[in-house]
N, C-alpha and C positions, 0 to 999 in steps of 0.2 A: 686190418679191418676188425678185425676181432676184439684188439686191445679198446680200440675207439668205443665199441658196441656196448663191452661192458663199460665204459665211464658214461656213456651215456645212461644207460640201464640204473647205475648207481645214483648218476644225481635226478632221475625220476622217483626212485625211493625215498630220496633225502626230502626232495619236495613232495611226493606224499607224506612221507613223515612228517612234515613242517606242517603240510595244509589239515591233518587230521589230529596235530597237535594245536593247530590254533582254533578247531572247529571245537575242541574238546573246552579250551582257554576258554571262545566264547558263551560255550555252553556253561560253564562255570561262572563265570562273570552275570550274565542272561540271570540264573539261577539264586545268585546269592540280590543282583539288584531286584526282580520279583520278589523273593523273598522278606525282603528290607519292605516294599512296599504293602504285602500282604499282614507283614507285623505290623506297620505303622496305621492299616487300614484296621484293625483289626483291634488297637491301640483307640483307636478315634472311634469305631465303635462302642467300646466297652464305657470310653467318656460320654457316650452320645446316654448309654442305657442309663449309666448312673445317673447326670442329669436329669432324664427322666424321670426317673426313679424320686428323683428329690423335688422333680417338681410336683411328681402326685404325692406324695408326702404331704408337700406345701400344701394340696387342694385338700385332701384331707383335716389338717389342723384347720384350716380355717373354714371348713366345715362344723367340725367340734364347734368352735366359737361362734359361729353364727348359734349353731340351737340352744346355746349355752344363757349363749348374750340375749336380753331381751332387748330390744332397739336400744343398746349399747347398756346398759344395765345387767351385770350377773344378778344371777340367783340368791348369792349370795347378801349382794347388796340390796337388794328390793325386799328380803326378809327383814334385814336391819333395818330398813326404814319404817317398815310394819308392823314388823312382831308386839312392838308396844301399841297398836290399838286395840291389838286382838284381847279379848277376856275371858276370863272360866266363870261360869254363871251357875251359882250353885243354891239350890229349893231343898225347902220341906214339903212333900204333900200328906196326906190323910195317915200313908202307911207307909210310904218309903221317901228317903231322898232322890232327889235328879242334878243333873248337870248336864252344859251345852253349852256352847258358844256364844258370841257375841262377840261386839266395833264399837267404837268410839266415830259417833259423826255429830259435827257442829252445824245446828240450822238456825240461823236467824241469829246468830252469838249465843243459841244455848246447848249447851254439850251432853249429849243423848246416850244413850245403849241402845243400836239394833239388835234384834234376834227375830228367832222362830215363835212361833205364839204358844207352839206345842212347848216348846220349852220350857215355859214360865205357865203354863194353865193350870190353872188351881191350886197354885205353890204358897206359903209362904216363909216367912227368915228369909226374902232374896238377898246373896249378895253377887257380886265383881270384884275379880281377883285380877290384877293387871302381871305382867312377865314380870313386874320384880319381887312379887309376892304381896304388895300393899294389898288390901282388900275393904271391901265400904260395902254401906247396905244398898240395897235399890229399893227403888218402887216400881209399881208400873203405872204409866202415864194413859198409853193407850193400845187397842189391841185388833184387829182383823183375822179373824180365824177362817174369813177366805180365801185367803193368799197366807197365809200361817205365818203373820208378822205380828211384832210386838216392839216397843217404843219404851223404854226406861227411862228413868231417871239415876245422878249416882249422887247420893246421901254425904255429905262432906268431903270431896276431895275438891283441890282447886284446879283451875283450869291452865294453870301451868304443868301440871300433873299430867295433862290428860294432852294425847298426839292423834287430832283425828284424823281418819281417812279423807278420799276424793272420791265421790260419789260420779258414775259418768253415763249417759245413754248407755243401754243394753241392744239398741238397733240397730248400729253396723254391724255388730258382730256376725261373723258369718261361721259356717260349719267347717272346721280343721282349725281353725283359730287356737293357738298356745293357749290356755288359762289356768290359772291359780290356785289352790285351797286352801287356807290358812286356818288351823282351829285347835281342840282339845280332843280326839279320837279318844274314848277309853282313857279319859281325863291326861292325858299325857300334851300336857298346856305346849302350845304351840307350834304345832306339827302342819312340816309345811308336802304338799304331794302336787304333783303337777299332771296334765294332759293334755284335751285337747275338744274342744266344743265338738260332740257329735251329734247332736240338732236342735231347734229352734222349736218356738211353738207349741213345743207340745202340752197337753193338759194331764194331771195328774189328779186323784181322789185322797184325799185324804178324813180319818176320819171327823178330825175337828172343826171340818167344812161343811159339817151337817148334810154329804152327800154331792154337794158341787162340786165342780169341778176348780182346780187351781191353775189359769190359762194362761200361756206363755213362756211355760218353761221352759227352762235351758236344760239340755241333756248335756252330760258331759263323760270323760271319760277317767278324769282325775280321783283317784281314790277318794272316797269319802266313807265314814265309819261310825256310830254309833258316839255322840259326843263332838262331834260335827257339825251337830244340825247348830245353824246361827253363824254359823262361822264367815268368812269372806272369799267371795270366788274375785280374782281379781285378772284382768287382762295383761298382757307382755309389760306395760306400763306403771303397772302396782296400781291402777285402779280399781274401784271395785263396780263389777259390772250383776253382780247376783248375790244372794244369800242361798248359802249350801240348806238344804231343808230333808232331804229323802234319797233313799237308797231302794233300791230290789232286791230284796231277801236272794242268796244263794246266787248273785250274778257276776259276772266279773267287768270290773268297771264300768258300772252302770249304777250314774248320782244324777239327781236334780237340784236346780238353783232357782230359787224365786229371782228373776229380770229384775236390774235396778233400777227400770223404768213403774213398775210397780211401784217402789220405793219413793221414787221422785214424786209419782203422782198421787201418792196418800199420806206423806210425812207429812203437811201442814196441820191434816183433819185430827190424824195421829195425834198429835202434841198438843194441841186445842180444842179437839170435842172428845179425844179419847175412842173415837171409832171413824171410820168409812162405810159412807152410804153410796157410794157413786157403782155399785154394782147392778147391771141392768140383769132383767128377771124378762125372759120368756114365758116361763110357765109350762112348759114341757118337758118330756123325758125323751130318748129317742137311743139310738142305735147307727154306728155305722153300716152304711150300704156296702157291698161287696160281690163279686160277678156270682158268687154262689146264689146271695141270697136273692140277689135281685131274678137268676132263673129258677129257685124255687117260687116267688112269689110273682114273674113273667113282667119287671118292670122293666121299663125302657132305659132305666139307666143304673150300673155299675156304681157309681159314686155320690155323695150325699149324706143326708142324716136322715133316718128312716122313722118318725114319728112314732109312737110307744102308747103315751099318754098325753092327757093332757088337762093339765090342772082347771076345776073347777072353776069359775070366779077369776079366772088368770087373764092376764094379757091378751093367751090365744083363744080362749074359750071364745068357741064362737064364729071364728075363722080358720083356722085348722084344727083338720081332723086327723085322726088315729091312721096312720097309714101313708102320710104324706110324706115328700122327701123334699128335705128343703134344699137345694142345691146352689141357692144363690143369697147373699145379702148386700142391698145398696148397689149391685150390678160386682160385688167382688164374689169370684167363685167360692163355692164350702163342698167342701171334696170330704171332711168327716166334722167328728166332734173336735178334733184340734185346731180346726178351724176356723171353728161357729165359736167355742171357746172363746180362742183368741183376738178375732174381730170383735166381738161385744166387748172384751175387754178394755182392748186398746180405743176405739175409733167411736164407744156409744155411752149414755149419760140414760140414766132411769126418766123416765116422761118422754123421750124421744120417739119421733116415728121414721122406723127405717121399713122399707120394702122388701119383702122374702118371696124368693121367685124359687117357686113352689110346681113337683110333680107332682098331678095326681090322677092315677089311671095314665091313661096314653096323654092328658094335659099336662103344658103346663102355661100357670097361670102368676101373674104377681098380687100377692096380698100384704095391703097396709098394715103395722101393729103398733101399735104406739107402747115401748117396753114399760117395766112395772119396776119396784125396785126389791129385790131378794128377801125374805121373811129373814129372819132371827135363823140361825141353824137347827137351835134346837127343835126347831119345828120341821 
């Protein structure tokens, strides 16, 4: 009995041993096939990250290239196409030299210089110096110092010589829109800077505007610098949608561009009488409205043009008076003077009769005027 007990006893050892050797086997086996799948998961993640990784790469370069490219046109390429219209426009006046910008545009088959008016006023020895250094004399043809444009002629070059621009509406263009500057900054011929339309409409003073206003200018953001002025503002396309004209003492990017629908709609009179008349004349001064003023003076309304004066012998003499706010013209709102500006500009013709719907006291009323057309500046 005894002898039996222990064999029994032993081959329960033996099979423990067995069953705690194969629990350990399978624990090792378990261990290394986890493991294999933990690497190979692990594996296929780090493919997954790179991947990634490359795809935003990818989104990024063709990021670059989109702001690069202007509707499929580099930078680079739309200078080359350009740089030869652009010119350096160089005066004598009384007591010093000047220089400014200027284009090359073809109207009717004859081949012109745009610029600033400020540029060429009371200059003479004008010339135009093209990117390859040729240079000829100018004249001036014609001039508008109410939109500070001017019209040349070029003295002996041929018209194979000469690469004009594409002149295009200025009216889609909207605010954040890409645009161009192409000019002489600090005589440094052909210097191209870029930005971006940051607004529309606005009116600016100038002094050779004999105190009007210069309406519908383009604000923009693209550096512009002294030698500038005349140059070409041009859209994604290398069109040109403006003439760079003025800058704000001490601001940081902050230019203005005479609209090249100004351009379009006086380049015929330009070339042919030598001036534009088609400036309609109110005959008033006035002031934007604003919630300050309008609760110092208790008027019923925040926004408008707030009457000042009013000329003599004018237009309005007669029908508006001194204190009026014109808040309306032709049934389109006028919320300041960039407004009143720029509608007269665009939309009216001297002898016309538009409606000015008009506050006055707790009224308000519509008054006819039939517009006048602007004096000489120097008046």
């Amino acid at each position: 009995m005894f002898t039996s007990n222990n064999a029994t006893k032993a081959s329960a050892s033996v099979l423990m041993l067995l069953f705690v050797a194969g629990l350990l086997v399978g624990g090792l086996l378990m261990f290394y096939v986890n493991y294999q799948q933990v690497t190979n998961l692990n594996t296929r993640v780090d493919t997954l990250q790179a991947t990634v990784s490359g795809l935003q790469g990818f989104q990024n370069v063709t990021y670059q290239e989109i702001t690069i490219l202007q509707n499929g046109t580099s930078l680079a390429d739309l200078y080359a196409d350009i740089r030869d219209s652009v010119v350096l426009i160089q005066g004598q006046t009384d007591n010093r030299g000047v220089q400014g910008s200027g284009f090359v545009y073809n109207f009717a088959g004859q081949s012109i210089i745009l610029t600033n008016y400020h540029v060429v006023e009371g200059t003479t020895n004008l010339s135009v110096t093209f990117s390859d250094g040729k240079g000829y004399s100018a004249t001036i043809l014609g001039t508008d110092p109410y939109v500070d444009l001017a019209v040349l002629s070029i003295n002996g070059a041929r018209s194979e010589e000469l690469n004009p621009v594409t002149i295009v509406s200025s009216s889609p263009l909207r605010v954040g829109e890409p645009v161009i500057a192409i000019g002489n900054p600090y005589g440094l011929v052909g210097s191209l800077t870029t930005g971006v339309v940051s607004a529309t409409g606005r009116s600016i003073v100038e002094d050779t505007a004999g105190g009007f206003a210069i309406a519908n200018v383009i604000q923009t953001s693209t550096p512009i610098n002294p030698g500038n002025s005349g140059g070409l503002l041009l859209n994604s396309l290398g069109n040109v949608v403006g003439i760079t004209t003025a800058i704000v003492s001490d601001s940081q990017g902050l230019g203005f561009a005479i609209p090249s629908n100004t351009i379009l709609r006086e380049i015929a009179d330009l070339i042919n009488t030598g001036t534009y008349r088609g400036h309609s004349y109110l005959g008033v001064t006035g002031t934007d409205m604003n919630y300050a003023l309008a609760k110092q003076t208790n008027a019923p309304v925040t926004y408008g043009w707030k009457i000042v004066s009013v000329v003599r012998g004018g237009p309005c003499d007669g029908s508006i008076d001194v204190n009026d706010i014109i808040i309306g013209m032709n049934n389109q709102t006028i919320k300041n003077n960039d407004d009143l500006a720029s509608y007269l500009e665009e939309n009216t013709l001297p002898g016309q009769i538009i409606d000015l719907i008009v506050v006055r006291g707790t009224q308000t009323i519509n008054i006819p005027v039939t517009l006048g057309t602007r004096p000489p500046p120097s008046t």
